[in-house]
DOKEDO-264678 format. One line per field, with one value per residue (C-alpha): residue number from 1; residue in one letter; y, z, x. Coordinates in Angstrom, 3 decimals, decimal comma. Example, Ala and Ser with C-alpha at 12.3 -4.5 7.8 and 13.67 -1.06 7.14 Angstrom:
BEGIN
seq	[1 2];
type	[A S];
y	[-4,500 -1,060];
z	[7,800 7,140];
x	[12,300 13,670];
This chain:
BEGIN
seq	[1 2 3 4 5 6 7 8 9 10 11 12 13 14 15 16 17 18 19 20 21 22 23 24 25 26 27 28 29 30 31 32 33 34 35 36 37 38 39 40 41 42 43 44 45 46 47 48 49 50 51 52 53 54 55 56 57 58 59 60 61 62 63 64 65 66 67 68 69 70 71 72 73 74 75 76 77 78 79 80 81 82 83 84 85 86 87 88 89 90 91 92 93 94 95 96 97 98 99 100 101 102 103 104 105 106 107 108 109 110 111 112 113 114 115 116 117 118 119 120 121 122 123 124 125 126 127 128 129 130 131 132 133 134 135 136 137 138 139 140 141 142 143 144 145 146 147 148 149 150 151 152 153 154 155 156 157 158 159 160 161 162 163 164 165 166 167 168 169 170 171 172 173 174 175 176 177 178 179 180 181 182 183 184 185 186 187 188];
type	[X X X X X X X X X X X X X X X X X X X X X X X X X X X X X X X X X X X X X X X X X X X X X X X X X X X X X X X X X X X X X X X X X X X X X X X X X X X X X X X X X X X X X X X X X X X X X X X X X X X X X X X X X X X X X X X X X X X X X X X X X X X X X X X X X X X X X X X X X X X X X X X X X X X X X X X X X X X X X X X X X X X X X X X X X X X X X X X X X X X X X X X X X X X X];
y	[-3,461 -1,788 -3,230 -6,920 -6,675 -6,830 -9,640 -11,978 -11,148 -12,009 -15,141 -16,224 -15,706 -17,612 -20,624 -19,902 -19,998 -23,129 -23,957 -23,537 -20,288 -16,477 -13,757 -10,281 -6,866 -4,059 -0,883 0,390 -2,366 -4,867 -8,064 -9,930 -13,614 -14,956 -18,553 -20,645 -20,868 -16,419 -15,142 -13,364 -12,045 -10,171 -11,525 -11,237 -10,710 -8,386 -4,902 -6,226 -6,856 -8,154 -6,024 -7,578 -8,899 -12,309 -11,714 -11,473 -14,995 -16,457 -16,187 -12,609 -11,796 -10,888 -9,901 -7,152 -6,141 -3,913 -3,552 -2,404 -3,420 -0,861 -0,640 -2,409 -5,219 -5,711 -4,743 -7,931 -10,164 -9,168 -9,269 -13,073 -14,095 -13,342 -14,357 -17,968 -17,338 -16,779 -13,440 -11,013 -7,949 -6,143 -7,757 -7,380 -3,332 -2,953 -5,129 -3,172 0,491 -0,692 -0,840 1,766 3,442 4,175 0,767 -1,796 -1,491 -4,798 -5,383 -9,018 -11,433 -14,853 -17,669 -19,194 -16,194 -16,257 -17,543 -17,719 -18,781 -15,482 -12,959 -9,620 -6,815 -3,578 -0,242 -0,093 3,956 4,858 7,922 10,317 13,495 14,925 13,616 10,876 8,263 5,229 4,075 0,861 -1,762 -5,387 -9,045 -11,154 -13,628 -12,037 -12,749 -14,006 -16,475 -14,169 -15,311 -15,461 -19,120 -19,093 -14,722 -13,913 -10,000 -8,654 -6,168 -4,512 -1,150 0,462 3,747 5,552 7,945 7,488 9,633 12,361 11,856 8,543 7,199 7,166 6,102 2,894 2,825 -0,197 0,507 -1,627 -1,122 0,161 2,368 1,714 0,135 1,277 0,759 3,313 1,859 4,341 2,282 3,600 3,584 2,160];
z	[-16,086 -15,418 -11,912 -13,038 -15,361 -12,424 -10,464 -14,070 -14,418 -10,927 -11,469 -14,682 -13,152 -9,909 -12,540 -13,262 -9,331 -7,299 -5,501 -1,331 -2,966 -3,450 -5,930 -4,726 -6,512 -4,500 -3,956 -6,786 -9,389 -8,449 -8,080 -5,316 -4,834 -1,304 -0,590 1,988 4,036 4,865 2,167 -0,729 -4,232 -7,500 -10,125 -13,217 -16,440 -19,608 -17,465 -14,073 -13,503 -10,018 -8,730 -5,473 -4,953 -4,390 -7,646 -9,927 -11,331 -9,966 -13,576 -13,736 -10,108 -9,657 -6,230 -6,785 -4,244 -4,255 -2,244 -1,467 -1,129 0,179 -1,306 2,236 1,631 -2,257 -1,359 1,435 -1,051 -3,847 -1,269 0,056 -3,587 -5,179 -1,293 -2,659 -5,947 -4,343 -5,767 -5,247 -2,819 -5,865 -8,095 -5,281 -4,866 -8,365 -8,629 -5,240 -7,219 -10,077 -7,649 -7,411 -4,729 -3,809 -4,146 -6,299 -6,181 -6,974 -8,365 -7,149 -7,996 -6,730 -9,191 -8,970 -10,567 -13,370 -16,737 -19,013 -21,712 -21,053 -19,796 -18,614 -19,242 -16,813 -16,558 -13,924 -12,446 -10,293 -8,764 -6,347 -5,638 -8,371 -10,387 -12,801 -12,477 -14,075 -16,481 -18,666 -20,265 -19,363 -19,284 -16,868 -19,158 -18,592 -14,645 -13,208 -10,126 -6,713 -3,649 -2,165 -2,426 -4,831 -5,361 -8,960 -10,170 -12,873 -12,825 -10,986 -11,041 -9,603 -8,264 -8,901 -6,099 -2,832 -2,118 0,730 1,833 3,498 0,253 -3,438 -4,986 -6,888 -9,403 -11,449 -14,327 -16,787 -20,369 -21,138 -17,917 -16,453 -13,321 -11,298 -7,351 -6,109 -3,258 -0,743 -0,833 2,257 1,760 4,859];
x	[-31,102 -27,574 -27,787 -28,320 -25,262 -22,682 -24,413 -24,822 -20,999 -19,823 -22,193 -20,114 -16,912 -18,263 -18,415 -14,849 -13,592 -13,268 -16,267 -14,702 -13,870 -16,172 -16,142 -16,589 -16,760 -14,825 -16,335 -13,614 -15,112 -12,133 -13,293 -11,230 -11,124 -11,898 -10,435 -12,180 -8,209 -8,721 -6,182 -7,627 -6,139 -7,405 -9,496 -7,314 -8,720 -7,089 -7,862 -7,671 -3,612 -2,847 0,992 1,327 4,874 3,349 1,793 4,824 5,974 9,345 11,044 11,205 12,233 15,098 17,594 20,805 22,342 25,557 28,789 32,058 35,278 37,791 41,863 43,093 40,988 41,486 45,571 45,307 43,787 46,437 49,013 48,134 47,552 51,027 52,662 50,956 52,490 55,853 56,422 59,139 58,170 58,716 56,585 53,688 54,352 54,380 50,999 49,395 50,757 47,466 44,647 41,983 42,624 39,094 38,218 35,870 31,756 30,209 26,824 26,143 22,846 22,356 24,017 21,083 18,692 20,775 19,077 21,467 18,598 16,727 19,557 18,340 20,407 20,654 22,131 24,142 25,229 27,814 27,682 29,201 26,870 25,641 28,746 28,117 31,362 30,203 27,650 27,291 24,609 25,185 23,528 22,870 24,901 28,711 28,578 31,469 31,881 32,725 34,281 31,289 29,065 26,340 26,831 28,144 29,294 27,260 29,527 32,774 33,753 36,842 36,704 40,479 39,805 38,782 35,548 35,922 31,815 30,700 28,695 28,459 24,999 24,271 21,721 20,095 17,606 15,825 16,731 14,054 13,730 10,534 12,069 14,773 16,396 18,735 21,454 23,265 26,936 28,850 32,854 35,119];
C-alpha cells in the first residue's frame, strides 16, 4: 500500500504539469519537472522550495558592487570642478586640505534595481583587518545619482587614513542577517 502512495501522488501532480512535460521523483523524494525542450526544474509545493539562482524572482534580486576611489583622483575631480567655478588657488587648497586622505569606498547598485516603492535596507561594513572602521543601516531609497550612467551610491564612505596593506574588506548584510557578500576592495 505504502508503495502505491508515491505513484497516485506523482499521478495527481502529472494532472497539474503541462502535458509535453514529465514528473519524476528523485532518489532524495524531490520531484523534478522534465520539459519536453531538455531543461528541467523542481516541483514546488509548501516543503519543496526551488534555490536555484534562476529560481529567485526578478523583484528581489538585487546587484552591489563596491569600489574605490583614491585622494589623487577625488583631489583631480575637486581640482577641475572649482577650476570650472573659477576659484582662487586658495580657495581650491583649502577645499583639497578636507578630503580623506585615504580615499572614498562606494557601495553602488544599478538605478534601475532600485524600487523606491519597496526599498531594501542593508548594513553596509567597512573594514580594515580585524579593525572595524565603518558601519551603518541604509535604504535603497537615499541613493544618489553617480558619475557613472545608470550606477547610483547607496552609500559613500571616506576613509581619513590611507591604509598601509593593499585592501580593506567590504561587507553587505541583510537586516535581518541571514544574507551577506563580503568584497576584498584593493586601494591604488
Amino acid at each position: 500500500m505504502l508503495k502505491l502512495l508515491p505513484i497516485a501522488v506523482l499521478c495527481a501532480l502529472a494532472v497539474c504539469a503541462s502535458a509535453s512535460d514529465q514528473l519524476v521523483k528523485l532518489s532524495n523524494g524531490s520531484i523534478v519537472v522534465l520539459h519536453d525542450d531538455g531543461h528541467w526544474e523542481y516541483y514546488q509545493t509548501k516543503e519543496i522550495k526551488d534555490i536555484r539562482p534562476a529560481a529567485i524572482p526578478e523583484s528581489v534580486k538585487t546587484t552591489i558592487s563596491v569600489t574605490y576611489e583614491g585622494y589623487d583622483k577625488l583631489a583631480k575631480n575637486l581640482r577641475l570642478a572649482m577650476e570650472a567655478d573659477l576659484a582662487t588657488e586658495e580657495e581650491i587648497n583649502d577645499s583639497l586640505r578636507t578630503l580623506p586622505k585615504g580615499g572614498m569606498v562606494h557601495f553602488c547598485i544599478p538605478t534601475e534595481q532600485i524600487d523606491k516603492n519597496n526599498p531594501h535596507d542593508y548594513v553596509y561594513i567597512l573594514s580594515y583587518g580585524k579593525t572595524q572602521l565603518y558601519r551603518s543601516v541604509m535604504s535603497q531609497s537615499k541613493a544618489v545619482d553617480s558619475d557613472e550612467k545608470d550606477i547610483s551610491y547607496l552609500l559613500s564612505v571616506p576613509v581619513y587614513k590611507k591604509p598601509k596593506s593593499g585592501h580593506l574588506t567590504a561587507r553587505i548584510e541583510t537586516v535581518d542577517g541571514k544574507q551577506d557578500v563580503e568584497f576584498d576592495v584593493p586601494i591604488n
